[in-house]
BALUM-197726 format. One record per residue (C-alpha): residue number from 1; z, y, x. Coordinates in nm, 2 decimals, always signed. Layout:
BEGIN
+-----+--------+--------+--------+
|   n |      Z |      Y |      X |
+-----+--------+--------+--------+
| NUM |      Z |      Y |      X |
...
+-----+--------+--------+--------+
END
This chain:
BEGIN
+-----+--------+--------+--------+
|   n |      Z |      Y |      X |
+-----+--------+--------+--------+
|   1 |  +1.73 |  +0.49 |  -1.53 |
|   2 |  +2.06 |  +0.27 |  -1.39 |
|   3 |  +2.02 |  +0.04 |  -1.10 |
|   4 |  +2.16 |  -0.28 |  -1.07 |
|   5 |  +2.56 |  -0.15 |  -1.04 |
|   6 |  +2.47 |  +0.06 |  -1.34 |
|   7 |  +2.44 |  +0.42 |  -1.17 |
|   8 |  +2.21 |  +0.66 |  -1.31 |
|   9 |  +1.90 |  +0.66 |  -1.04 |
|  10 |  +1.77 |  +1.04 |  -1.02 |
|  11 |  +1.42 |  +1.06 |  -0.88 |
|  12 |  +1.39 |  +1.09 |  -0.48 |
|  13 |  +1.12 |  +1.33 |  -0.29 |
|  14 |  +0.78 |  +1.21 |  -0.37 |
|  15 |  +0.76 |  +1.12 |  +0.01 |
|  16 |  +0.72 |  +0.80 |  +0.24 |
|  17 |  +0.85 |  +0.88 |  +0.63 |
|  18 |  +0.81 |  +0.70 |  +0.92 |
|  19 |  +1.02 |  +0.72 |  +1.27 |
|  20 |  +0.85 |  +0.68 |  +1.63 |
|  21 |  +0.99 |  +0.40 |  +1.79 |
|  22 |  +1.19 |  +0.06 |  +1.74 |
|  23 |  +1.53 |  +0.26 |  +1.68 |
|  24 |  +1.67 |  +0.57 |  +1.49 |
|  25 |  +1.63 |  +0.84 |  +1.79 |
|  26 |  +1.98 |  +1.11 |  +1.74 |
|  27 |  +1.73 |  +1.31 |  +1.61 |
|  28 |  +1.56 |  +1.18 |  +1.35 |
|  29 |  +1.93 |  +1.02 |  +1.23 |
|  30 |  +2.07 |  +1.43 |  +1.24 |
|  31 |  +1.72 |  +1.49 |  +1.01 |
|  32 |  +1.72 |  +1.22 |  +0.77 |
|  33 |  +2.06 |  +1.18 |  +0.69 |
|  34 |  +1.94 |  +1.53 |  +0.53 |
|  35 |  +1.67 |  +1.42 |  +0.32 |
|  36 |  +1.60 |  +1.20 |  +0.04 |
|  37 |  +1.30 |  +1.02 |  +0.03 |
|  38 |  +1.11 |  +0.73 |  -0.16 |
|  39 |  +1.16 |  +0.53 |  +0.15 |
|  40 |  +0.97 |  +0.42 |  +0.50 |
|  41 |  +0.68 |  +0.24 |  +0.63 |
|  42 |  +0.65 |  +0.04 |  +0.90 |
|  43 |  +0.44 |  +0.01 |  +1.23 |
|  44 |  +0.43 |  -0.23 |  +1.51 |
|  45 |  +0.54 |  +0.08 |  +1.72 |
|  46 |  +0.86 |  -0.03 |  +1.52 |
|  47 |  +0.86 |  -0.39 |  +1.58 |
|  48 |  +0.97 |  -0.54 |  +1.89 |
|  49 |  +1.17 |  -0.86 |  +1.73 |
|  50 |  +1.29 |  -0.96 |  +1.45 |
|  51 |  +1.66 |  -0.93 |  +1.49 |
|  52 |  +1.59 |  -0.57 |  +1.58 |
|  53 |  +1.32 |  -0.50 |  +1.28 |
|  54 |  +1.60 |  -0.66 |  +1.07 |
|  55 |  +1.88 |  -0.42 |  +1.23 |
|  56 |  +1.60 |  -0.15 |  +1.18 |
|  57 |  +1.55 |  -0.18 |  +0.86 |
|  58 |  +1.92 |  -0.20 |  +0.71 |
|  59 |  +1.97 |  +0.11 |  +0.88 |
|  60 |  +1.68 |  +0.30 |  +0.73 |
|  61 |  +1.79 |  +0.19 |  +0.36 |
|  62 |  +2.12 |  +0.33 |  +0.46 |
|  63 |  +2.02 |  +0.64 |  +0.63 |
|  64 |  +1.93 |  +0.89 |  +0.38 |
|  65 |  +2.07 |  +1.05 |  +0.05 |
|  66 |  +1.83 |  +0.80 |  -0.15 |
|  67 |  +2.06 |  +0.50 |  -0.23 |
|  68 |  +1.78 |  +0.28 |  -0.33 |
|  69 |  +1.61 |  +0.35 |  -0.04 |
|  70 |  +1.25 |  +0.18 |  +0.00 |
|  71 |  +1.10 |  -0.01 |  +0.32 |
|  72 |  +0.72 |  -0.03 |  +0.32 |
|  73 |  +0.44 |  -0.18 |  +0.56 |
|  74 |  +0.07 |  -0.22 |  +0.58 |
|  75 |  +0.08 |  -0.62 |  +0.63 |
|  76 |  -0.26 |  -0.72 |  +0.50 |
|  77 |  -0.37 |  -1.02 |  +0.71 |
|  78 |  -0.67 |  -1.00 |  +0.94 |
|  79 |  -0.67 |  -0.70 |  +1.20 |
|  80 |  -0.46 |  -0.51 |  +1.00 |
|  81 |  -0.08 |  -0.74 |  +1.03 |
|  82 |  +0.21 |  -0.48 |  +1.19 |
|  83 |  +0.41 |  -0.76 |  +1.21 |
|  84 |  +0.32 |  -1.01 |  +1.49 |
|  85 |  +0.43 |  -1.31 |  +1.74 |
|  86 |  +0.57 |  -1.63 |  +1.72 |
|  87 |  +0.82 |  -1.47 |  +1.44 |
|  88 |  +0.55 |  -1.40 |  +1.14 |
|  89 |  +0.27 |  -1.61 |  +1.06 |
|  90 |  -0.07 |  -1.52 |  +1.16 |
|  91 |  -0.28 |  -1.49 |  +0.82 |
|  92 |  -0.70 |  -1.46 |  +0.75 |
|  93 |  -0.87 |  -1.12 |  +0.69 |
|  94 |  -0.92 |  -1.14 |  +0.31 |
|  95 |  -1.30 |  -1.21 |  +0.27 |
|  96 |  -1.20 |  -1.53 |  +0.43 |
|  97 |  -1.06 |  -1.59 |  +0.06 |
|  98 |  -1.41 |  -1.49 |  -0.07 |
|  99 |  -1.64 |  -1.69 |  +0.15 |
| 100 |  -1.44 |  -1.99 |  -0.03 |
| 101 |  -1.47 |  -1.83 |  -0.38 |
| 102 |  -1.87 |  -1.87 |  -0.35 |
| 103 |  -1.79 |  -2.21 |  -0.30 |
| 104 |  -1.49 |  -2.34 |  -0.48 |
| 105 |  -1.33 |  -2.06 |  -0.72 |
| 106 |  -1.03 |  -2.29 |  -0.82 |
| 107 |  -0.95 |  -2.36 |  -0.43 |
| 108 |  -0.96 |  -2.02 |  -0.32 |
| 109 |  -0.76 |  -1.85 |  -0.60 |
| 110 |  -0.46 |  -2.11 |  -0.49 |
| 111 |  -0.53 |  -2.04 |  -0.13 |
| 112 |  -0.51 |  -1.69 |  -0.16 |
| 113 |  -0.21 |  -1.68 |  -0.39 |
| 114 |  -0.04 |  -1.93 |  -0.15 |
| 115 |  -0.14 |  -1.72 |  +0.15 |
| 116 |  +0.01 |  -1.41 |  -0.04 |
| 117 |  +0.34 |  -1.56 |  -0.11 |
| 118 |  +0.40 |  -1.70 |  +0.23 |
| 119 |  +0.34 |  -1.33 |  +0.35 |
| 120 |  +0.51 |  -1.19 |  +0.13 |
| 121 |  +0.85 |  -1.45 |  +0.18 |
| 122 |  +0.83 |  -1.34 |  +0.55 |
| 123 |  +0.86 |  -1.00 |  +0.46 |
| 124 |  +1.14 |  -1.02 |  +0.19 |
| 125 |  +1.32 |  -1.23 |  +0.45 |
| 126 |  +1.34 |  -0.94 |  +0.64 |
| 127 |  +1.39 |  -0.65 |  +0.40 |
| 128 |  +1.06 |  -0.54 |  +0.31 |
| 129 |  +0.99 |  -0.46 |  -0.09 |
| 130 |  +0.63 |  -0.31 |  -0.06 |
| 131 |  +0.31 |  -0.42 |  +0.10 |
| 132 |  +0.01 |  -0.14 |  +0.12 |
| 133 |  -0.19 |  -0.52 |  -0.02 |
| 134 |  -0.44 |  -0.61 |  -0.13 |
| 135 |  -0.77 |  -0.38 |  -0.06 |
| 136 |  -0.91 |  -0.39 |  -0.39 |
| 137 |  -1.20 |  -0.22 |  -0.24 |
| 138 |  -1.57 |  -0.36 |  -0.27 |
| 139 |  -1.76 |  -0.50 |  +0.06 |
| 140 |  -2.08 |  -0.30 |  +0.12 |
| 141 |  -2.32 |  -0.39 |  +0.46 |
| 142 |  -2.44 |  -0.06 |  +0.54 |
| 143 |  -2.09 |  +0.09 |  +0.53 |
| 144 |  -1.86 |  +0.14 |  +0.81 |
| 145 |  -1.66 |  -0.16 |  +0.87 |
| 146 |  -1.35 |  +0.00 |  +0.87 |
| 147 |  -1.33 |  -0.18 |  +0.53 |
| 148 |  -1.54 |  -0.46 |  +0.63 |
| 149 |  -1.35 |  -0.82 |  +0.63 |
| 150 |  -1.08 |  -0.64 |  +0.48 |
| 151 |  -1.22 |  -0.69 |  +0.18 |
| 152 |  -1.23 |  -0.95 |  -0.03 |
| 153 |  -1.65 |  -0.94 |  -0.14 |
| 154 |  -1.90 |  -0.75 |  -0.29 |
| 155 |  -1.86 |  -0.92 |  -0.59 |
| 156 |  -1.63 |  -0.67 |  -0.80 |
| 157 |  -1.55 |  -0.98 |  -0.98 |
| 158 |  -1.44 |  -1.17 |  -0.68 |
| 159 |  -1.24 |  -0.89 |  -0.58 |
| 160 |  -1.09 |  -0.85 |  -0.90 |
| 161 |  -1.01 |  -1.21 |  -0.94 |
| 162 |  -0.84 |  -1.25 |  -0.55 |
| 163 |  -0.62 |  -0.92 |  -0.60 |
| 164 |  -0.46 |  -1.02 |  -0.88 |
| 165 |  -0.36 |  -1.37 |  -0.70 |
| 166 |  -0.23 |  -1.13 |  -0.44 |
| 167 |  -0.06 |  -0.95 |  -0.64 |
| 168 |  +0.08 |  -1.20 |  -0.81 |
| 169 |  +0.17 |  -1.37 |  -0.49 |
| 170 |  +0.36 |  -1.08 |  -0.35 |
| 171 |  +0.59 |  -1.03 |  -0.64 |
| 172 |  +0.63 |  -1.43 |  -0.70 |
| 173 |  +0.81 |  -1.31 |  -0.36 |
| 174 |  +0.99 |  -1.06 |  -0.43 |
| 175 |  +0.73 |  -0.76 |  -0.25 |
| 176 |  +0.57 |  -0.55 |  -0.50 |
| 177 |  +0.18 |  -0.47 |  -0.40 |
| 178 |  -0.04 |  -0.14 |  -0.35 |
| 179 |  -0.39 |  -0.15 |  -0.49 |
| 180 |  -0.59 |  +0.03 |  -0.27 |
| 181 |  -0.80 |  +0.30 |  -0.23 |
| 182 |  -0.88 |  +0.44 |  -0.53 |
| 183 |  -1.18 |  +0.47 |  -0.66 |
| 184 |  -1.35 |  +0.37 |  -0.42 |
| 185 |  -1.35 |  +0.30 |  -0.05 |
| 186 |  -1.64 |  +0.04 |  +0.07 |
| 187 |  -1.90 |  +0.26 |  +0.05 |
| 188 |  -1.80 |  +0.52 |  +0.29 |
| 189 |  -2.01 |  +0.53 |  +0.63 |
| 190 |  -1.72 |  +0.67 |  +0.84 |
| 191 |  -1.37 |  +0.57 |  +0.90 |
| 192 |  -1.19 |  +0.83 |  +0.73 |
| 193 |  -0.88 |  +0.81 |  +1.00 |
| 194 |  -1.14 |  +0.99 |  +1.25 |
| 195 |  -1.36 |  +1.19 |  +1.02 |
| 196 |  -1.39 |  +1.31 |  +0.67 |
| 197 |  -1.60 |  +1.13 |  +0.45 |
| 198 |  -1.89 |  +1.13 |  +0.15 |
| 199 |  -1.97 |  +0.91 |  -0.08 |
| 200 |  -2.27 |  +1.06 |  -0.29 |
| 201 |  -2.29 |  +0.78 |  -0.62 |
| 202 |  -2.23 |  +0.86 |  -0.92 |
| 203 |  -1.87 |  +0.80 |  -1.14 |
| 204 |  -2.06 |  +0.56 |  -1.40 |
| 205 |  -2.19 |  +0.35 |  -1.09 |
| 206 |  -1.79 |  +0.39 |  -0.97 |
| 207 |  -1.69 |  +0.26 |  -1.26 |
| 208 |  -1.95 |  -0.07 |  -1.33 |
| 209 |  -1.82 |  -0.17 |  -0.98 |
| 210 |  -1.58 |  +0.00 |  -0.76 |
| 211 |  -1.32 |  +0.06 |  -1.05 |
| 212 |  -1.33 |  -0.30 |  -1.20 |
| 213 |  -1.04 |  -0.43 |  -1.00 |
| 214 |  -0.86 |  -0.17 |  -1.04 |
| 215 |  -0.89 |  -0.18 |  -1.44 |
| 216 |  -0.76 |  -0.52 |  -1.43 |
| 217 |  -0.44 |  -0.44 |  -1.25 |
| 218 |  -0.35 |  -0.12 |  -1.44 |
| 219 |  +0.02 |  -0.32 |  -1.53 |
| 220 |  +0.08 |  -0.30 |  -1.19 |
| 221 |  +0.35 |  +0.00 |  -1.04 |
| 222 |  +0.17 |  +0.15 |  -0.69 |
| 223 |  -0.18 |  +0.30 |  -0.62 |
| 224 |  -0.28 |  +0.43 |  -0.28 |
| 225 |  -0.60 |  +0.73 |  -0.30 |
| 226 |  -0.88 |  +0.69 |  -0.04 |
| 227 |  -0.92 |  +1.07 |  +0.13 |
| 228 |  -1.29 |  +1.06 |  +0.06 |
| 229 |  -1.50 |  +1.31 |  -0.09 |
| 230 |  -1.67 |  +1.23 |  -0.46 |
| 231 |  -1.96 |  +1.52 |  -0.49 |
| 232 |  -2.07 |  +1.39 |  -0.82 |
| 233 |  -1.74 |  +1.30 |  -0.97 |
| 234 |  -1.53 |  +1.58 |  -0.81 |
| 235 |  -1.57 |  +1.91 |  -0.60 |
| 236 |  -1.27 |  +1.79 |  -0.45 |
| 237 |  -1.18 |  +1.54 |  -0.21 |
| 238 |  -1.03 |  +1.24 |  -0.41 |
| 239 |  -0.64 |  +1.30 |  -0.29 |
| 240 |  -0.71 |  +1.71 |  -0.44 |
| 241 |  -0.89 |  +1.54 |  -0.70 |
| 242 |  -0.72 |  +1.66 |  -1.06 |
| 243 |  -1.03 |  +1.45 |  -1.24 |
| 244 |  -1.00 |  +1.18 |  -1.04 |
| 245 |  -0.61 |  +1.19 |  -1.13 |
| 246 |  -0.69 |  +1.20 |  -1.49 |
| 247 |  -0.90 |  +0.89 |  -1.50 |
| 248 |  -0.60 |  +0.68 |  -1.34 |
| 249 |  -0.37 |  +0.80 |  -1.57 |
| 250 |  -0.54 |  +0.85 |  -1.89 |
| 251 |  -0.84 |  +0.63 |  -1.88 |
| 252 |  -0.71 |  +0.33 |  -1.64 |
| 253 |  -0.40 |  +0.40 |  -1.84 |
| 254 |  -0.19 |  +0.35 |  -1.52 |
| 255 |  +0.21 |  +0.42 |  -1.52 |
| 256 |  +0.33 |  +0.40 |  -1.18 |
| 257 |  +0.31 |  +0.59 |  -0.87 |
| 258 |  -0.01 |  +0.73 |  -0.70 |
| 259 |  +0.01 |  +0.75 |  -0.35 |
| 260 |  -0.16 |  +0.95 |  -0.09 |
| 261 |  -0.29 |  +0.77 |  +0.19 |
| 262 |  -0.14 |  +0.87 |  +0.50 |
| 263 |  -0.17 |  +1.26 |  +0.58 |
| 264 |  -0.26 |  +1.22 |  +0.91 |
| 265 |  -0.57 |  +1.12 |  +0.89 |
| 266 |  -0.84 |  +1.35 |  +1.03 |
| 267 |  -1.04 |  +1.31 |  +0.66 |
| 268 |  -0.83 |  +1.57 |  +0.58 |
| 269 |  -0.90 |  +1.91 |  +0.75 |
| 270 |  -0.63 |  +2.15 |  +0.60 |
| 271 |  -0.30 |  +2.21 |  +0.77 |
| 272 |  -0.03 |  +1.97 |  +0.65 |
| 273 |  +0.15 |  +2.21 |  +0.45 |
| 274 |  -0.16 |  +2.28 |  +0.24 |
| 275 |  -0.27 |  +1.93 |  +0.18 |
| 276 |  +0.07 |  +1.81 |  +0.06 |
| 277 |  +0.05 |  +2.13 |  -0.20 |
| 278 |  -0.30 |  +2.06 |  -0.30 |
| 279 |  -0.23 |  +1.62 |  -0.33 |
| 280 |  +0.12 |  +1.73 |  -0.55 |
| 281 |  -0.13 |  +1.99 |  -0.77 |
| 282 |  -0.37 |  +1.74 |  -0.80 |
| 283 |  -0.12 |  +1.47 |  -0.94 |
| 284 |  -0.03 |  +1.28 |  -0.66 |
| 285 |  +0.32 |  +1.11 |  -0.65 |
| 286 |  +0.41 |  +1.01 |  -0.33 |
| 287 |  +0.27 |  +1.17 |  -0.02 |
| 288 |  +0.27 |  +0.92 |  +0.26 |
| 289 |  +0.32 |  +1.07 |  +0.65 |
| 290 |  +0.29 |  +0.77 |  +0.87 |
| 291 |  +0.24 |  +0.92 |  +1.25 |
| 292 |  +0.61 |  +0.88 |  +1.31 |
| 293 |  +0.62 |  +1.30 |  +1.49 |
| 294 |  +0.97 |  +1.40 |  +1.37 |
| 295 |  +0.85 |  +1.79 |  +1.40 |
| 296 |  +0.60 |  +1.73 |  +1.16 |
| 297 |  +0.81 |  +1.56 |  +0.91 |
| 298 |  +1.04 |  +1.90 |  +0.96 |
| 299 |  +0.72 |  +2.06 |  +0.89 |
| 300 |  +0.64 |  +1.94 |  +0.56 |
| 301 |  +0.99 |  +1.86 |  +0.40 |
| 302 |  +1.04 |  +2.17 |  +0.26 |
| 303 |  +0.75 |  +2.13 |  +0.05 |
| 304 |  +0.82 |  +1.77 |  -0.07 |
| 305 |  +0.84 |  +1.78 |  -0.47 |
| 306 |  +1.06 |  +1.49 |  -0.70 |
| 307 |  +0.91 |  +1.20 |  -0.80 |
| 308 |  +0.82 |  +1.30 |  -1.17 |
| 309 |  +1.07 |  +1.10 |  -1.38 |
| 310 |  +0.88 |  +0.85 |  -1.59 |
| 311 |  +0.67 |  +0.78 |  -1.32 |
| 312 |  +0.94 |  +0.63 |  -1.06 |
| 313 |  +1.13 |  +0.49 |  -1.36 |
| 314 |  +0.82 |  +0.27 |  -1.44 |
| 315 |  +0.82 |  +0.18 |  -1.03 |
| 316 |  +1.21 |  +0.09 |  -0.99 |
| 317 |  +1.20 |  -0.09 |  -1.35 |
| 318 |  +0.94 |  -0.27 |  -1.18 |
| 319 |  +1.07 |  -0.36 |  -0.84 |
| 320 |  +1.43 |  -0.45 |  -0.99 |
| 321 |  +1.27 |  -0.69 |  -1.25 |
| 322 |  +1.03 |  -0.93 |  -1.08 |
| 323 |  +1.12 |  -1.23 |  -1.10 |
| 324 |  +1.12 |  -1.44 |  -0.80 |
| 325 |  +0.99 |  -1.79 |  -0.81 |
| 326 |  +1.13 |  -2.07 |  -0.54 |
| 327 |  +0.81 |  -2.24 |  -0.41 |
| 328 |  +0.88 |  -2.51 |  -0.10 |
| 329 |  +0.78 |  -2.27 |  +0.18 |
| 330 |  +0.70 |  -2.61 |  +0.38 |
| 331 |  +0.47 |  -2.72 |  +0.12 |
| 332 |  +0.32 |  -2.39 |  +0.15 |
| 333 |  +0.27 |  -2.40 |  +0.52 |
| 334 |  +0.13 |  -2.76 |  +0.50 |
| 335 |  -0.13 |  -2.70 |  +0.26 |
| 336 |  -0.28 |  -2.38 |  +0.41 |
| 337 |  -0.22 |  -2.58 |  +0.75 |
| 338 |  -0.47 |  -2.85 |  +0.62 |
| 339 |  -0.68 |  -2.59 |  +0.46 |
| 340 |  -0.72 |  -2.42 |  +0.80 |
| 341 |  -0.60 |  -2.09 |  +0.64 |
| 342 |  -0.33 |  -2.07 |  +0.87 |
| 343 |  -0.24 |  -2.25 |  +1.22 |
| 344 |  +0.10 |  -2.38 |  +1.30 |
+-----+--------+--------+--------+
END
């Protein structure tokens, strides 16, 4: 694989870092400098402005051994937008996109693929390439609303039909998107970032709803695992899961890079060590470590494994090949403006 000065690429560690404040502490520069990772994600603990986020993030693409060093962020819309203030636009949850799909299908595919590309512009502008966007996941009332109006609808059609204008929003921009959280993560009754969870349904019923929009965007280059427990797909907790694994790559036919969801999360009860062994076994990628604690990231470096080769070679072919389309940003803002998708 040759990047775009035609240097062979070798794969980096299947790892996304993070750091714990608004600037590179001497510490984390003395570690990372060391290492050579897929790239970083973002928090609003590393936000203050966007000068300084812009600073930030030229100086984490330039900080490790990986050349083609990655930035990442969770910027979804809703309750879930690390980036805030008079700098960033403010955008909708994403069921606001499927209250309008029940009644206008045409409008709310262009609102949400406007909405999308507006984010994502804002992001590009300031050196992002990946969103953890959209939640492909399905909307269920008797779940825990830590999904909730993150999600687009129970309607695994709507959903499937609102991604993809996401999706295809985000890279019209220039950010590729992360479908997540495979297969599955509407259902669950707890928030998996305080507890483990269960979801006791069968993989057919998985399949006839949770999985459609993941089917349809099986051309796409980054998945993100929910860390929830499958008892009558798997005896393993999906990020372990070497079934669940093999139905993304071999029936799902997917290519690009399956990514945990953060490691800290307290659905996961083994020591960090362990679960980064046991996601890598299972067939994980990319193990992402978001809680910024440099003697963790110590911790588990050692056992980071290479991205395998076909696998990030479908992911950077993918990122250095969208192509970019110049819509009047103005425009943009005007017509979600009227639509009272955004406020100006």
């Amino acid at each position: 694989m040759f990047n775009c000065n035609g240097h062979i690429m070798p794969s980096p560690d299947g790892i996304i870092c993070s750091i714990e404040g608004d600037s590179i502490s001497k510490k984390e520069y003395s570690f990372f400098k060391q290492t050579n990772p897929l790239g970083f994600v973002l928090f609003s603990r590393n936000y203050s402005n966007r000068n300084q986020v812009i600073d930030l993030i030229n100086e984490l693409k330039n900080l490790t051994l990986n050349k083609s060093s990655f930035i990442f962020i969770d910027q979804e819309g809703g309750r879930v937008q690390r980036l805030k203030n008079s700098s960033f636009t403010k955008f909708p949850e994403q069921r606001f996109f499927g209250e309008i799909y029940k009644k206008n299908k045409a409008r709310s595919k262009k609102l949400s693929y406007l909405s999308s590309y507006l984010l994502a512009n804002e992001l590009k502008s300031i050196g992002v390439d990946v969103n953890f966007s959209p939640v492909c996941d399905l909307y269920f009332n008797y779940a825990n609303d830590i999904i909730g109006d993150r999600s687009f609808s129970s309607d695994p059609g709507i959903v499937k039909d609102l991604a993809i204008q996401y999706c295809k929003g985000f890279r019209d921009s220039g950010i590729l998107p992360v479908m997540k959280h495979f297969p599955g993560h509407g259902r669950s009754l707890v928030d998996t970032h305080l507890e483990p969870s269960e979801v006791n349904v069968t993989l057919d019923i998985l399949k006839k709803n949770d999985f459609i929009p993941f089917e349809n965007l099986k051309t796409e280059s980054l998945m993100m695992l929910a860390h929830i427990f499958y008892p009558k797909v798997d005896k393993e907790i999906a990020t372990y899961s070497k079934k669940i694994n093999k139905i993304i790559r071999e029936e799902l036919l997917f290519k690009g890079l399956i990514l945990t969801d953060d490691i800290s999360m307290k659905a996961l009860s083994d020591d960090s060590n362990t679960i980064i062994k046991k996601s890598y076994s299972a067939g994980c990628d990319v193990i992402l470590h978001c809680s910024g604690k440099l003697d963790e990231v110590k911790k588990i470096y050692n056992f980071t494994k290479k991205i395998k080769k076909k696998y990030y070679d479908y992911f950077i072919n993918d990122i250095f090949n969208l192509k970019l389309q110049k819509l009047n940003i103005l425009n943009i803002k005007k017509i979600l403006s009227s639509n009272n998708v955004i406020k100006n």
